[in-house]
N, C-alpha and C positions, 0 to 999 in steps of 0.2 A: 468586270463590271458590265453590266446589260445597258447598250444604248438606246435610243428612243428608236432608231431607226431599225433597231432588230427586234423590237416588240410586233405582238402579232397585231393587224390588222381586223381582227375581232377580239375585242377586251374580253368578253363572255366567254371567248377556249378556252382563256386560264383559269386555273383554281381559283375558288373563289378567295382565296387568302391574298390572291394578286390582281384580281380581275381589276383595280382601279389603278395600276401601277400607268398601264397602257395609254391611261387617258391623262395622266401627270393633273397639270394645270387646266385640260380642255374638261369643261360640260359635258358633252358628247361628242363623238366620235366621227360628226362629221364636220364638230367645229377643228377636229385635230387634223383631220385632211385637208382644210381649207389654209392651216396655221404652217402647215409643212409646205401644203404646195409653193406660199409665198415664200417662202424663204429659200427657194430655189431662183427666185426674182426680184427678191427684195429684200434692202436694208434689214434687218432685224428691229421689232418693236418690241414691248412690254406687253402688248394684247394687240395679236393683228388682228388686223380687220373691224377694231371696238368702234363702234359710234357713240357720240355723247348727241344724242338729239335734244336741241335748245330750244325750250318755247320762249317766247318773245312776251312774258305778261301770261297771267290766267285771265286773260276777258276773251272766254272759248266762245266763238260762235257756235248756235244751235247743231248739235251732234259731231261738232270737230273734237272733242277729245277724244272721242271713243273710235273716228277714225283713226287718228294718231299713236291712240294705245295698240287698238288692233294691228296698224301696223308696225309698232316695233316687237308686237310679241311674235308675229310673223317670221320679222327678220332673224329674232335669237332664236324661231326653232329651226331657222337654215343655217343654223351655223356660226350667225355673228353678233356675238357680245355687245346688247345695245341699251340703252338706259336713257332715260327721261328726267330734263332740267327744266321744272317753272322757273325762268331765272323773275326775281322779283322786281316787280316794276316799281322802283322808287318814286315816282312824277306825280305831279302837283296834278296834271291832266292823262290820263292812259297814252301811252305812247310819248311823251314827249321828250323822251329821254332814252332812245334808242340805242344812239350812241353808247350809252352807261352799259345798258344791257348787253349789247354784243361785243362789248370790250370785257364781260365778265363773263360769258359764256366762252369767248375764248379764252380765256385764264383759268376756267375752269378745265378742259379740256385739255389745255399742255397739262397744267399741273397733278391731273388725275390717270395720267399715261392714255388716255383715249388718241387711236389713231386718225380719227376723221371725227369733224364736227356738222352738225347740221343743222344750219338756222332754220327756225320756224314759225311763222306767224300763229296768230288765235283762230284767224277763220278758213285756215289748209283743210279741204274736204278727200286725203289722197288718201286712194286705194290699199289694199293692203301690200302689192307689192311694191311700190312705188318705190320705198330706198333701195330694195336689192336691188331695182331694175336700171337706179343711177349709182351705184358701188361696184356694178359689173363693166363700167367702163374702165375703172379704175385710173381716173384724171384727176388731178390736184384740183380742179375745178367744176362742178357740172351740174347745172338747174335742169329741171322736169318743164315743160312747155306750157305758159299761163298766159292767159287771156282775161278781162276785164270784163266782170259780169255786166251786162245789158247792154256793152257796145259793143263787146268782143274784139274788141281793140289787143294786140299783142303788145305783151306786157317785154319785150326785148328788142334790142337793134341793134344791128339791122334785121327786120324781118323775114321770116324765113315760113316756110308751110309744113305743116303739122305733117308728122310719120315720112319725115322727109331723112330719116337716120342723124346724127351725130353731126352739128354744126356748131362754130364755133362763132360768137357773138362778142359787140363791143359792151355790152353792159345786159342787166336781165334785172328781172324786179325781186326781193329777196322775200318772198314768200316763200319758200324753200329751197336752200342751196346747200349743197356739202362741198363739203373745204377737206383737204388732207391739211391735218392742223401743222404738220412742220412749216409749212408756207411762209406763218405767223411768227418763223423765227426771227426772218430777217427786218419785222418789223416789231419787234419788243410786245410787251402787254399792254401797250395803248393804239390800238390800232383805229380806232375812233378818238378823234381830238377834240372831241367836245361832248357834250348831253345831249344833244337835239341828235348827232350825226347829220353826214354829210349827203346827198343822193346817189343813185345807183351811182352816175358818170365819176363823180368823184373818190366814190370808193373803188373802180375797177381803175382807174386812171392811176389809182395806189398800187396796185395790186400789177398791174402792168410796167410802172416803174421797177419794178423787181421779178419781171420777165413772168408773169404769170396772167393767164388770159381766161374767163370762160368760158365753156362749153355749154352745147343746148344739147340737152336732148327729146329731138320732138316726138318719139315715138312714146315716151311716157308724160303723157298729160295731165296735168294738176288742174282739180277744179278748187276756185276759192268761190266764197259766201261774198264777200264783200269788194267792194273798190279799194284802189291803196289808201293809203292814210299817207298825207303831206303835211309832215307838224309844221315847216317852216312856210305852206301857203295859209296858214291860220294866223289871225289876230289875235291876239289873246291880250293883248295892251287898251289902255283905257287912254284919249285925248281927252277927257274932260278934266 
């Protein structure tokens, strides 16, 4: 019997009657070298390297989807199995129901064999390499470097100076983060305990309980369109 590891390194030498033996499960051939190298270093998945990219709500700001698409078609033609979730914004008001949504975004993700998740808001303007550029750290945790349009205020702490390499921070704002989704094990499928959700502090202060920390990385910079959204600094209650 012919194993994977004795097929040739170019699918195209074999006759054409075999030429897709080589590539088995992989798209192309250099999703297959990326699939082998890990498994020289890592557990065994169902799809390595798959991202499930989470949008947070369709209320895309002005030319953020087509950022977003561009960069995941990017990512799969280097290699890595990546697909796109509007996850549905159930709320009375856009956004007030966060918590719902990254709790289904992750349950999407375990239960679809996707190895890494990645949260993402409506108004992320990232480049197109932006994910490979935070999937080549290969950390259970790790945001791109963001800043608050008009005050330029960093959006993490403690703060740190942009292209300054690979620092590890106590909280960061979740306009785009990827998670290695096993993380999620040890905290079941409700990892947000409410609708509204909790703020960054609270959620890493979770995530730290169970020995996990984030990462920044400042050398890939995310620009967003807008400011955060703070559902729980809004009134939305009537005194009269």
């Amino acid at each position: 019997m012919t194993t994977q590891s004795s097929l040739p390194d170019n699918p195209a030498a074999v006759t054409p009657k075999h030429r897709y033996i080589a590539l088995r499960s992989f798209v192309t051939q250099q999703e297959r070298t990326l699939a082998q190298n890990r498994t020289n270093i890592e557990w065994t998945h169902i799809r390595p390297n798959s991202i499930l990219v989470a949008a947070m709500g369709n209320h895309w700001a002005p030319g953020a989807w087509q950022r977003v698409s561009d960069m995941i078609m990017y990512t799969n033609h280097n290699g890595h199995y990546c697909a796109l979730s509007e996850i549905q914004d159930r709320c009375l008001d856009p956004y007030d129901a966060l918590g719902t949504m990254r709790n289904e975004a992750m349950i999407t993700a375990r239960t679809e064999g996707f190895e890494w998740l990645c949260y993402l808001d409506n108004d992320v303007l990232p480049a197109k390499e932006t994910l490979l550029n935070l999937l080549r750290w290969d950390l259970p945790i790790v945001a791109p470097f963001v800043v608050e349009p008009g005050s330029g205020r960093q959006l993490h702490g403690p703060p740190h100076q942009p292209n300054s390499g690979l620092r590890p921070v106590k909280w960061c704002v979740l306009s785009m983060l990827i998670f290695r989704v096993s993380i999620f094990n040890c905290v079941g499928p409700r990892f947000w305990s409410d609708a509204v959700g909790a703020d960054e502090g609270f959620h890493f202060q979770t995530l730290w309980l169970y020995g996990h920390r984030p990462y920044l990385d400042t050398n890939t910079q995310l620009v967003v369109a807008y400011q955060p959204t703070y559902p729980l600094a809004t009134n939305r209650l009537s005194y009269a």
